[in-house]
C-alpha positions in Angstrom: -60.9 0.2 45.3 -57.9 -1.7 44.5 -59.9 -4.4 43.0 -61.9 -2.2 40.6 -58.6 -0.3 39.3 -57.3 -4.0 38.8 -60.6 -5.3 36.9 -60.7 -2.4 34.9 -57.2 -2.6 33.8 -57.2 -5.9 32.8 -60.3 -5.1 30.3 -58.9 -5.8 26.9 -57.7 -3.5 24.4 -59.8 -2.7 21.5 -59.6 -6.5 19.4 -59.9 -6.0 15.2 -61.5 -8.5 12.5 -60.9 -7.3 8.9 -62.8 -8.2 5.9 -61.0 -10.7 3.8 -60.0 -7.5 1.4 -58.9 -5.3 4.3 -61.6 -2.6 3.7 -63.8 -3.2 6.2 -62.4 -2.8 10.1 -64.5 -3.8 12.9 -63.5 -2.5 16.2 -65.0 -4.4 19.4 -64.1 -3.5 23.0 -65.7 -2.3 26.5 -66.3 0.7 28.1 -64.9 1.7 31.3 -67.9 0.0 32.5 -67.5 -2.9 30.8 -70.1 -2.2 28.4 -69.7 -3.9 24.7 -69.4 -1.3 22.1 -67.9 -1.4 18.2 -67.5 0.4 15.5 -66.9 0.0 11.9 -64.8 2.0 9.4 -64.4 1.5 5.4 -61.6 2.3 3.1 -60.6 4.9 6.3 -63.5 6.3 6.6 -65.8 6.1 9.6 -69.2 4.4 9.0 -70.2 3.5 12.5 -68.8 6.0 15.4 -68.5 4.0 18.7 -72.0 2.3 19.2 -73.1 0.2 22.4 -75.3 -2.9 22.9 -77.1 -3.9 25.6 -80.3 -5.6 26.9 -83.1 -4.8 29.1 -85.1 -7.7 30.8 -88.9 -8.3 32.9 -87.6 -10.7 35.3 -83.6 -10.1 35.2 -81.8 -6.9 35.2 -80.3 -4.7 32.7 -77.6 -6.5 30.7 -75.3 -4.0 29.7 -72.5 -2.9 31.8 -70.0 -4.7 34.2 -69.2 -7.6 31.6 -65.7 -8.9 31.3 -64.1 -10.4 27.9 -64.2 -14.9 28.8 -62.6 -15.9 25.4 -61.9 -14.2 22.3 -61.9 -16.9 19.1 -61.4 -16.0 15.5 -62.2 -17.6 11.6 -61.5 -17.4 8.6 -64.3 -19.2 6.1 -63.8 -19.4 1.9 -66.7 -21.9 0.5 -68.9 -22.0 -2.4 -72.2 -23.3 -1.9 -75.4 -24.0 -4.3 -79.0 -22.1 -3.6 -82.2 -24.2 -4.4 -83.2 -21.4 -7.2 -82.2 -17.4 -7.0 -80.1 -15.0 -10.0 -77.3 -17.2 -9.2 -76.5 -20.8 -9.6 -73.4 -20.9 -6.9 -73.1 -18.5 -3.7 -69.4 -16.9 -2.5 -69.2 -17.4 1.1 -66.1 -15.5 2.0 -65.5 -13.8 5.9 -63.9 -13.1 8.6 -65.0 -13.8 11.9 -64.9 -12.9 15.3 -66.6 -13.8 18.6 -66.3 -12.4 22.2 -67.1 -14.4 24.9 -68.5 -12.4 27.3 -69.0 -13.2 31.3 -70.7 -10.7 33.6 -69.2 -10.1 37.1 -72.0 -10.0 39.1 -74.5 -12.2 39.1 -71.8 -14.1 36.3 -74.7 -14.2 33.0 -73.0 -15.3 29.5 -73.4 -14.1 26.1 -70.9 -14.1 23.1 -71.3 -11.6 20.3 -69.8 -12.6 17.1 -68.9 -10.8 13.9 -68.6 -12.2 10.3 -67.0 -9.1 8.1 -67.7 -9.1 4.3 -65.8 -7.3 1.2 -69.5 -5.8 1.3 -70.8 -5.4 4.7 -70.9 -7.4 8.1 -73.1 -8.9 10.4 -73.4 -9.5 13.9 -75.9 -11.2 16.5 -76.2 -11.9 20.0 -76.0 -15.7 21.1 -76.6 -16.9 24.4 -75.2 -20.2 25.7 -76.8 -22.8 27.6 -76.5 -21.6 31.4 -79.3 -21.2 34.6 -79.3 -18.0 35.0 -81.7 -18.5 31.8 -82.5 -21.8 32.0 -86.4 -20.2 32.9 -88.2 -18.4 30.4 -87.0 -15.4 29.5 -88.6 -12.1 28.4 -87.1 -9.6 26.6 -88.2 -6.0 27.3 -85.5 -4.3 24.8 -82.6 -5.1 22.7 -80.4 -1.3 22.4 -78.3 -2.0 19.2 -76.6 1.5 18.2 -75.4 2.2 14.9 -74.1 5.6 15.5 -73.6 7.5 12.0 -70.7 9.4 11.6 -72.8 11.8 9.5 -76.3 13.0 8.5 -76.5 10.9 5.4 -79.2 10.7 2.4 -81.8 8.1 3.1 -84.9 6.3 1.5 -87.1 5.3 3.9 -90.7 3.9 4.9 -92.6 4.2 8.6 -91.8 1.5 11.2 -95.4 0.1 11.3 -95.3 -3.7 13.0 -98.0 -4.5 10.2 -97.1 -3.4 6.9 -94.6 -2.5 4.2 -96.8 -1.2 2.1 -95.7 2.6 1.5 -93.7 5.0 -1.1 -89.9 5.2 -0.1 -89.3 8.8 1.0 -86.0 10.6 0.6 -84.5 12.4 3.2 -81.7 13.5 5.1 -81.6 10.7 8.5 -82.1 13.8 10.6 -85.6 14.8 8.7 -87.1 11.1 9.4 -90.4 11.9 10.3 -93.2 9.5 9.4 -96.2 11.6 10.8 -97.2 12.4 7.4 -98.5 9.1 7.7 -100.8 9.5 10.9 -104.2 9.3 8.8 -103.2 5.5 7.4 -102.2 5.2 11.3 -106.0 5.5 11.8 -106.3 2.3 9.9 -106.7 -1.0 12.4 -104.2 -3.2 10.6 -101.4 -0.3 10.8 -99.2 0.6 14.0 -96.7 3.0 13.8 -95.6 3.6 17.3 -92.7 6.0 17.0 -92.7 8.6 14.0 -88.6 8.8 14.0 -88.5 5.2 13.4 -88.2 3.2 10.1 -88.8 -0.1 8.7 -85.5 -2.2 7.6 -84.0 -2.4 5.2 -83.1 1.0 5.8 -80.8 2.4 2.5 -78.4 5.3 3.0 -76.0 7.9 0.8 -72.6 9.3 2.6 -71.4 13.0 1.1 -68.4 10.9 0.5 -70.8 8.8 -2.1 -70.4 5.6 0.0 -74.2 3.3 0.1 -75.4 1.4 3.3 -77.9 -0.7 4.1 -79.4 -1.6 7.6 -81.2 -5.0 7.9 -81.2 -8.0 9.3 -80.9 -11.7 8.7 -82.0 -15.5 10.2 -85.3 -14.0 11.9 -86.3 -17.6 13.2 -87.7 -17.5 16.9 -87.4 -13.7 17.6 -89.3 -10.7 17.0 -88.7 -8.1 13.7 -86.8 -5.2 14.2 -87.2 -1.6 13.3 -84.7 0.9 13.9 -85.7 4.6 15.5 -83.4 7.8 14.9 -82.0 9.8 18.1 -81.0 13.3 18.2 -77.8 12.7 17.5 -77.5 10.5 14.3 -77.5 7.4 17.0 -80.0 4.6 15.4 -80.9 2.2 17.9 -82.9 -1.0 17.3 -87.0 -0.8 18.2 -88.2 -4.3 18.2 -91.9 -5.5 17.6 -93.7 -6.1 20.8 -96.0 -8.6 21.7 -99.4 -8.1 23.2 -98.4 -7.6 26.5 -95.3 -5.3 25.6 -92.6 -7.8 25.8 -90.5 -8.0 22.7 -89.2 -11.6 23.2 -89.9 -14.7 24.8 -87.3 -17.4 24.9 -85.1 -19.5 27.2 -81.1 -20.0 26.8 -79.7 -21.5 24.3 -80.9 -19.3 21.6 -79.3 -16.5 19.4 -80.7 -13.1 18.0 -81.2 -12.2 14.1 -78.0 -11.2 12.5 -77.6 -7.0 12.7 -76.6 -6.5 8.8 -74.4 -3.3 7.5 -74.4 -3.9 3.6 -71.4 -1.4 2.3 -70.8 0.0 -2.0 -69.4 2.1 -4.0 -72.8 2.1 -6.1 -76.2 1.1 -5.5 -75.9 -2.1 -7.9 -73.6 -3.3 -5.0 -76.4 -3.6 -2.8 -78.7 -5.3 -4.7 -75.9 -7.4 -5.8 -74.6 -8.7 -2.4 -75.3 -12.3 -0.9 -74.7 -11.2 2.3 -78.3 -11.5 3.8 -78.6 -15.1 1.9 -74.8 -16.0 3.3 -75.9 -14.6 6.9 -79.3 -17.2 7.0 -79.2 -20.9 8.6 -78.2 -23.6 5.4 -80.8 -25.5 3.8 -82.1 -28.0 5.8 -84.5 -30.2 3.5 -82.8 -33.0 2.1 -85.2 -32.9 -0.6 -85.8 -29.7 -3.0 -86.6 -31.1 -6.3 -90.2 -29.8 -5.6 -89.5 -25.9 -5.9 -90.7 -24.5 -8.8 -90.3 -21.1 -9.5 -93.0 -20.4 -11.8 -95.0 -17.0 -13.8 -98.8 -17.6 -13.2 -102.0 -16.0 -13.9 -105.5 -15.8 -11.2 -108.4 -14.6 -10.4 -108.0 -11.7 -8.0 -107.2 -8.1 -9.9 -110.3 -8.8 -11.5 -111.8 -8.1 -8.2 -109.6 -5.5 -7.2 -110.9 -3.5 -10.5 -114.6 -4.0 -9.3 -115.4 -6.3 -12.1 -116.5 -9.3 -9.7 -116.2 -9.9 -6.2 -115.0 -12.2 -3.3 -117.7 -13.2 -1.7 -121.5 -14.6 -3.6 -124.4 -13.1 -3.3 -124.1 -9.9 -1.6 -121.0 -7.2 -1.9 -118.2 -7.9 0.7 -118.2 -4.6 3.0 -114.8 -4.4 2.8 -113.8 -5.2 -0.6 -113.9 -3.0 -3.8 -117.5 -3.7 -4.8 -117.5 0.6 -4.5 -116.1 -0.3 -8.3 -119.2 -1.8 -9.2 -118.4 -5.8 -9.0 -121.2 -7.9 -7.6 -121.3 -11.0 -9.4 -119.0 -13.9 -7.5 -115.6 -14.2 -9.3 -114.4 -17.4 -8.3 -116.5 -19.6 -10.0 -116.4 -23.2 -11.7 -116.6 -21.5 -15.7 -114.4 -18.2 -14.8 -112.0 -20.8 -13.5 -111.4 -22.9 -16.4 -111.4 -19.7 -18.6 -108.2 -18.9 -17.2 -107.1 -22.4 -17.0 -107.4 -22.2 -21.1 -105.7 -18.9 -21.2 -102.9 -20.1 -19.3 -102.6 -22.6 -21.4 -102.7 -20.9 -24.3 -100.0 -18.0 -22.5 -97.4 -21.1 -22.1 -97.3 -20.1 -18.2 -97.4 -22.6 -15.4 -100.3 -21.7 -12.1 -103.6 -20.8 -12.4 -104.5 -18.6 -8.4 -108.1 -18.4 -7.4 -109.4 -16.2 -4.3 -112.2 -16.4 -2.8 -113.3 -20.0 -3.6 -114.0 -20.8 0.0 -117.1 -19.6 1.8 -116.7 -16.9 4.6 -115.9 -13.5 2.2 -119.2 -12.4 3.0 -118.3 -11.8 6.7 -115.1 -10.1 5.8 -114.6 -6.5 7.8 -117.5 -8.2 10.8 -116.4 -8.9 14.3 -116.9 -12.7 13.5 -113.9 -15.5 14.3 -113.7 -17.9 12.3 -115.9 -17.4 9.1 -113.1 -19.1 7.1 -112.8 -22.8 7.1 -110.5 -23.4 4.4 -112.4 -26.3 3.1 -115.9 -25.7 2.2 -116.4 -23.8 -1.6 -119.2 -21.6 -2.6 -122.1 -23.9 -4.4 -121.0 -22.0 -7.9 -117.5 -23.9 -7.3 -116.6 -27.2 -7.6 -112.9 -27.5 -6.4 -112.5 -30.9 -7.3 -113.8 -30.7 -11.1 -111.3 -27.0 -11.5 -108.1 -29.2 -10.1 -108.8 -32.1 -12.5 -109.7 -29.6 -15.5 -106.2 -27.8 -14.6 -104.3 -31.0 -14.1 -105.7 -32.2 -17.8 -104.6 -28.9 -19.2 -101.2 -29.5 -17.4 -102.1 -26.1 -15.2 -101.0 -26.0 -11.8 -104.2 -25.1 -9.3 -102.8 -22.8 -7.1 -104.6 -23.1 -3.8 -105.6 -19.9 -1.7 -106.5 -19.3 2.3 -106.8 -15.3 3.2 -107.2 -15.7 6.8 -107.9 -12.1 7.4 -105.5 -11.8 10.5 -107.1 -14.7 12.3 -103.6 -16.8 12.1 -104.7 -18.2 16.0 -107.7 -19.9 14.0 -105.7 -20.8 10.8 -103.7 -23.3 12.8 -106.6 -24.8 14.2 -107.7 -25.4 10.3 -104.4 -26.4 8.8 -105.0 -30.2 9.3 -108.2 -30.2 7.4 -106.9 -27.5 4.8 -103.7 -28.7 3.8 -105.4 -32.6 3.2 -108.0 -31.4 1.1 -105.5 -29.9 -1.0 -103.4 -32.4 -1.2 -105.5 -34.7 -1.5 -106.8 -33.1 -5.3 -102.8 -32.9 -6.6 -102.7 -29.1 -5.3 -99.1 -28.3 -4.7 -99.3 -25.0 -4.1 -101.1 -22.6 -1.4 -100.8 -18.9 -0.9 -101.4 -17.3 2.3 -102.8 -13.9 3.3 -103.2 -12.1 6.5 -104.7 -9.4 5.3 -106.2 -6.6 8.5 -105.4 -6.7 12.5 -104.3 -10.0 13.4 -106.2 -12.3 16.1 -105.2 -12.8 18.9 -105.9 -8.9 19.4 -102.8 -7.4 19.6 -100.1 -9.1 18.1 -98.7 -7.6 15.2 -97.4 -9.0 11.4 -94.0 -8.4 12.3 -94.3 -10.0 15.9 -92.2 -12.9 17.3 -95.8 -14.6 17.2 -96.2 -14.0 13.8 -93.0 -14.8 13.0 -93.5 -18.5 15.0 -96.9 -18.9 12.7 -95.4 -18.3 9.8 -92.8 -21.0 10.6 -95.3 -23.2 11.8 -97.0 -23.2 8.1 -94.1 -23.0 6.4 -93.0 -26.8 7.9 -96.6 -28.2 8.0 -96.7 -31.4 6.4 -100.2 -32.9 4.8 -102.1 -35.8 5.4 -103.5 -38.2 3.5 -107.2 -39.7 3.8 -106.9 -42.8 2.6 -104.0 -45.1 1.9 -104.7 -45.6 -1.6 -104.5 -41.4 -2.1 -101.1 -40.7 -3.7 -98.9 -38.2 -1.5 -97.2 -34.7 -2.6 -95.3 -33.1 -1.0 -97.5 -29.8 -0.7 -95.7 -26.8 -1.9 -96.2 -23.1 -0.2 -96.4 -19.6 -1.2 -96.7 -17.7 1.5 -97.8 -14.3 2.2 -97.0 -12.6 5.7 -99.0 -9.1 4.5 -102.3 -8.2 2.7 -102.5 -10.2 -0.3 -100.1 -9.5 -3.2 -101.5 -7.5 -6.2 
């Protein structure tokens, strides 16, 4: 008993990180159980009441209380730094930093939480060091990030379905967050909305007091998206994608969470304004960046979404907007180069085409694989519509819709991204448009989110020595395709 009075005792006093204006306090410490909690106030007032974090795991147990502080370490950063492209041409980095060590006393697990505190907001993630009690793979079942309100604030808001964005904001008060209104686009199979009081990030907030907020997150590299769910009593707690088989993530130490992002205003222009998010993601590692070119470009897609043509040839798509009347294939060799000549003529840049590539026909059919990424429909000839548009100085802007079967896109990427580089195509958009395959696994998934990354780094082949190589450029889209 002695021992546990003395333990308990020696926990640390509440430790403080200021923003680098003195506006924004964050308060860390432990419970009485040694559990970490914060809080966060602005200009006096309370934003975030005491809040607790904590993890649950398949194959270890709960990591949440008995944890004692190891080291405490503080920073102070002031640098300038230059984006590739964005609204501005040179990015404040200005914070305040803080990072508790954290050892657990039984059976003696690490993790270190660390704060970076903005004049507009803050951030924090979980990292966990190198050590064997997670040297095996480790799984995730739930990450309990609170963000306890201190009132029951205005808030716009969509449904936290692990597929899509795709809905009007609603405004609400947080304790009327209901997404059941929703339930008939629930019955759709490339929607999942599991809990009706949760919400997709970023989640945007009001005080009475006329303060904005802004829930989000930032560096989601090897990890799985997060959503946040409302509890009776104005607590939000983090709800993170599952995969298939219900765990949330998979990894193995050393690795580090997404950064947990509070943006704070006066106004709403200060949200849209902040760097934060940017400031909060991993630094540019390509040495190389003279190949990205923001650019306005026209394609042949709305014309199908209007029912004036169609994706597939020869029959309507069953899942399309032929309803509208389109029948006639869209994507052919003379529609092309119309729109290569408007373009043209318009002074803009890229030229899109969808549905070039055999399969469309199959669309909305229990069938894996109908895309191959390679093979056109006879009434297109990809290689005389990249030369037209490189003659016309137009850039082809390649397309692969994989209609949710990103398992199968990787097995085709090879083949897919050669061919297009091959032909001087720079550019290709991606779509995963319905459920994804493998059944189960969701857009906003830790496996998505590894695919994504995985054709975000691919590099092309060549096929033949003498064939000139360019560095193949990417669009991609991790949703239904853009309209």
């Amino acid at each position: 008993m002695l021992l546990l009075i003395f333990a308990a005792c020696q926990r640390p006093q509440k430790k403080l990180v200021l923003s680098p204006n003195s506006e924004i306090q964050v308060h860390f410490s432990l419970s009485s159980q040694g559990q970490p909690q914060y809080s966060v106030t602005y200009k006096g007032k309370t934003l975030i009441d005491t809040s607790q974090m904590s993890f649950e795991f398949k194959n270890q147990p709960a990591l949440d209380t008995g944890l004692h502080v190891q080291e405490i370490s503080t920073n102070a950063v002031d640098k300038t730094w230059q984006p590739v492209w964005g609204e501005r041409s040179s990015i404040r980095n200005h914070y305040n930093e803080l990072a508790v060590s954290l050892t657990e006393e039984d059976p003696g697990r690490q993790m270190t939480i660390r704060f970076r505190v903005y004049n507009n907001g803050l951030g924090f993630r979980y990292e966990f060091p190198e050590q064997e009690a997670m040297s095996d793979s480790l799984f995730i079942m739930n990450e309990r990030t609170e963000f306890t309100l201190a009132g029951d604030h205005t808030a716009w808001w969509i449904p936290a379905d692990y597929h899509s964005y795709e809905y009007n904001y609603i405004q609400t008060r947080v304790s009327e967050i209901d997404a059941s209104q929703f339930l008939s686009e629930n019955d759709r199979r490339d929607r999942q909305i599991d809990n009706f009081q949760a919400v997709n990030t970023p989640l945007t907030m009001k005080t009475e007091d006329g303060i904005y907020l802004s829930f989000h997150e930032a560096a989601l590299t090897d990890y799985t998206g997060m959503t946040i769910a409302v509890e009776n009593n104005l607590t939000l707690v983090s709800e993170l994608v599952p995969w298939a088989d219900g765990t949330k993530v998979k990894q193995k130490a050393p690795f580090n969470s997404p950064w947990r992002t509070l943006q704070v205003g006066d106004r709403p222009g200060d949200l849209a304004e902040s760097s934060l998010i940017l400031n909060l993601n991993d630094p540019n590692k390509l040495e190389d960046t003279s190949w990205f070119e923001p650019m306005k470009y026209t394609g042949i897609w709305w014309e199908m979404h209007l029912g004036k043509t169609n994706w597939g040839m020869g029959a309507a798509d069953q899942d399309s907007y032929s309803n509208l009347g389109g029948v006639e294939h869209g994507a052919t060799t003379e529609n092309a180069k119309k729109y290569i000549d408007f373009t043209r003529r318009a002074g803009l840049k890229g030229m899109l085409v969808e549905g070039w590539n055999t399969g469309w026909e199959y669309w909305g059919t229990d069938s894996l694989g109908f895309f191959d990424f390679t093979t056109p429909y006879p009434d297109f000839n990809l290689e005389e519509v990249a030369e037209y548009a490189n003659q016309n100085d137009v850039e082809l802007i390649g397309h692969h819709e994989t209609s949710g079967q990103a398992g199968h896109y990787q097995t085709r990427l090879d083949p897919a991204f050669t061919l297009y580089n091959d032909l001087g195509i720079h550019y290709v958009k991606t779509g995963y448009a319905g459920g994804i395959i493998p059944r189960g696994e969701y857009h906003h998934g830790q496996y998505m989110v590894r695919h994504y990354r995985t054709v975000v780094k691919k590099e092309p082949n060549t096929r033949s020595p003498s064939t000139p190589t360019s560095r193949l450029k990417r669009r991609a889209s991790a949703g239904p395709t853009p309209i």
